[in-house]
C-alpha positions in Angstrom: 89.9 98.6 105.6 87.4 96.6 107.7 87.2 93.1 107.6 83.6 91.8 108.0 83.8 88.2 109.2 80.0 87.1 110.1 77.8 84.4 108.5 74.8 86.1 108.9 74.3 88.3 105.5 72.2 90.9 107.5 74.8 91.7 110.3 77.4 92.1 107.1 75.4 94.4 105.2 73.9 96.6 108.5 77.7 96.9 109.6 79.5 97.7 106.1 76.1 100.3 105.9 76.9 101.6 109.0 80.7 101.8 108.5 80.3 103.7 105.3 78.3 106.5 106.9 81.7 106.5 109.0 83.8 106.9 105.7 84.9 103.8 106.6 85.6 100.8 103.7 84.6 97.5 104.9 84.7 93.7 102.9 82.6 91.3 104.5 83.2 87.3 104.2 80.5 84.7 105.3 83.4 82.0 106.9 86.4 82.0 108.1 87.9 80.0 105.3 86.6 82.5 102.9 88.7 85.2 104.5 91.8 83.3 105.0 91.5 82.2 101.1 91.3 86.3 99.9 94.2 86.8 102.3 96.6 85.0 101.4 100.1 84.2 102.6 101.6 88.4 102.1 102.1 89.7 105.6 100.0 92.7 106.0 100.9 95.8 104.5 98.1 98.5 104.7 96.2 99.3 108.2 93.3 97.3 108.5 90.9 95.8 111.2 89.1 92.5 111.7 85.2 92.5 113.1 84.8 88.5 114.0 82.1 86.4 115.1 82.6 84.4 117.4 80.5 81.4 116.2 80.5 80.5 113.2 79.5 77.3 110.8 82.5 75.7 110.2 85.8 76.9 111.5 84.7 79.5 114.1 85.6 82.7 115.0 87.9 81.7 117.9 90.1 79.1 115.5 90.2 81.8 113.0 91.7 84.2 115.7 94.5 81.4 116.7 95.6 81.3 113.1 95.5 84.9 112.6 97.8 85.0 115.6 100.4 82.1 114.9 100.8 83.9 111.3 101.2 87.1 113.5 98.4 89.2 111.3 96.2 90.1 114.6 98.9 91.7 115.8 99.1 93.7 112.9 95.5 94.3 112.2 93.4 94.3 115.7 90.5 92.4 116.2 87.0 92.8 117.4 84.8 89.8 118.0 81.2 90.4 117.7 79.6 88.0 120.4 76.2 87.2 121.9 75.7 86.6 125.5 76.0 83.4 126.1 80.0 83.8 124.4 81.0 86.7 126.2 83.0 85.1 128.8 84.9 83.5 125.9 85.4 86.6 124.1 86.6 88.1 127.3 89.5 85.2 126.9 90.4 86.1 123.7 90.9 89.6 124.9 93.3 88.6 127.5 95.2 86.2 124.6 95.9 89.6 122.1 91.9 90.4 121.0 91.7 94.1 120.5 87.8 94.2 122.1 84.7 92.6 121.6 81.2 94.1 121.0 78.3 92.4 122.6 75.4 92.2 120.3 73.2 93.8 119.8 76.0 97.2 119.8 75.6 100.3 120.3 76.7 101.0 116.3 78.4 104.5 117.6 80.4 102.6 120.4 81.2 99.9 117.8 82.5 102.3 115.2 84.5 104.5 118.1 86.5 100.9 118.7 86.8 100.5 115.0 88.9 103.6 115.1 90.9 103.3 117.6 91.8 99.7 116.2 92.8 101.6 112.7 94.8 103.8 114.5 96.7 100.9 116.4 97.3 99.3 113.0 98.6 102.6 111.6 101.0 101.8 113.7 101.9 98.4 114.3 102.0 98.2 110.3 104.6 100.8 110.3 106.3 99.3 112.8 106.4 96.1 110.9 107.4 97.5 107.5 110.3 99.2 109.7 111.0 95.6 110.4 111.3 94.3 107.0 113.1 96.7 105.9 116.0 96.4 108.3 115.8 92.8 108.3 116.2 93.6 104.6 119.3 95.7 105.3 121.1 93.0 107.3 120.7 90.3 104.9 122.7 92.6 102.4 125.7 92.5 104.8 128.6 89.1 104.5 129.1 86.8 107.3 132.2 89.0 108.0 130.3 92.5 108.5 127.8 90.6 110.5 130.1 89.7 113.2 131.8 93.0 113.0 128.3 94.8 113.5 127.4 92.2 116.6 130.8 93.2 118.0 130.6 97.0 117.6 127.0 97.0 118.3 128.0 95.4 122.2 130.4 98.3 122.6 133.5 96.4 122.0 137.0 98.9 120.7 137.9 98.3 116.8 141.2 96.6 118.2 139.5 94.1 120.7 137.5 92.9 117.8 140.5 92.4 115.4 142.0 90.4 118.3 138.8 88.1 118.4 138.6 87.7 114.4 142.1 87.5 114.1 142.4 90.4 111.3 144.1 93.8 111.2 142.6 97.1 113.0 142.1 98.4 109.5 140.1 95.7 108.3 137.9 96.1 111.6 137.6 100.2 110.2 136.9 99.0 106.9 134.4 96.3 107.5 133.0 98.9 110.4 132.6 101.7 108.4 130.6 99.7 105.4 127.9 98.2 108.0 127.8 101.9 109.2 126.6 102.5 105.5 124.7 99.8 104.9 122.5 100.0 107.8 122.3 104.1 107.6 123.8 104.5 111.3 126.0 107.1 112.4 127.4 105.3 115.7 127.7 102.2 117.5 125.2 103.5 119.9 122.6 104.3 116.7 123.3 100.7 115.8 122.9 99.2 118.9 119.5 101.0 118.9 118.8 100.3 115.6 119.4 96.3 116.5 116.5 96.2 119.4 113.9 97.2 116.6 113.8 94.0 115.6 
């Protein structure tokens, strides 16, 4: 999906025209708090990308970008601000704070579309990445406060009876609790773990 984030009703309907001759879905919004109000507060889920103006009536482009950024969405789903001249040099800025591009209008609509996909495919991505994420953050929560200080212990490389010695319980307690985060967080080895652990 591309978000279409312009107040001018003609730029939304020549880009969600050009976008579909692309194969390319597209939703167009005519403010910033329009968009934020269909978004909601779900963390993003499906690949998508964001075309922004930069000036907008209203909460502008740029203030719309620092919230998508704090709520870490524009990492997730790339954006493109759509400037005029006289704002390039601060869409150049936004660039250098996370911005996936910007398009200088009036665009070249095949150069435009070419950095719409790329963008997708970064989301693909980072999405994936993210609902990786969750899902192991997911996995830990599942484990008790003992297996949790078990799996920091093993994860750092440290021998089943150096850990009993720090938690003050039995080697075989250590095995037990060891071999339950091993299934609970689908790992083979302390090494997988370990790796497992900088994902997040």
């Amino acid at each position: 999906m591309v978000y279409i984030v312009d107040d001018d009703a003609e730029v939304r309907a020549a880009l969600a025209w050009l976008l579909r001759s692309r194969r390319l879905c597209s939703e167009g919004f005519d403010s910033a708090q329009a968009f934020e109000q269909a978004l909601g507060e779900a963390p993003p889920q499906t690949p998508a990308c964001l075309l922004l103006d930069v000036r907008m009536p209203g909460t502008s482009g740029l203030a719309l970008f620092d919230r998508l950024l704090e709520r870490g969405i524009a990492t997730a789903w790339p954006v493109i601000f759509l400037t005029g001249h006289a704002s390039v040099a601060t869409a150049v800025e936004a660039v250098k704070r996370g911005a996936f591009d910007f398009c200088e209008k009036p665009f070249s609509d095949n150069a435009l579309v070419d950095r719409v996909e790329r963008a997708l495919a970064v989301s693909r991505e980072r999405v994936a990445q993210l609902g990786a994420q969750r899902a192991l953050r997911a996995r830990l929560d599942e484990l008790t406060e003992r297996e949790r200080e078990v799996l920091q212990r093993v994860a750092s490389g440290r021998p089943n009876k150096l850990i009993a010695d720090e938690l003050g319980i039995s080697v075989r307690t250590v095995e037990v609790h060891r071999a339950r985060v091993f299934e609970k967080m689908d790992v083979k080895s302390a090494v997988e773990l370990a790796q497992l652990l900088q994902q997040i």
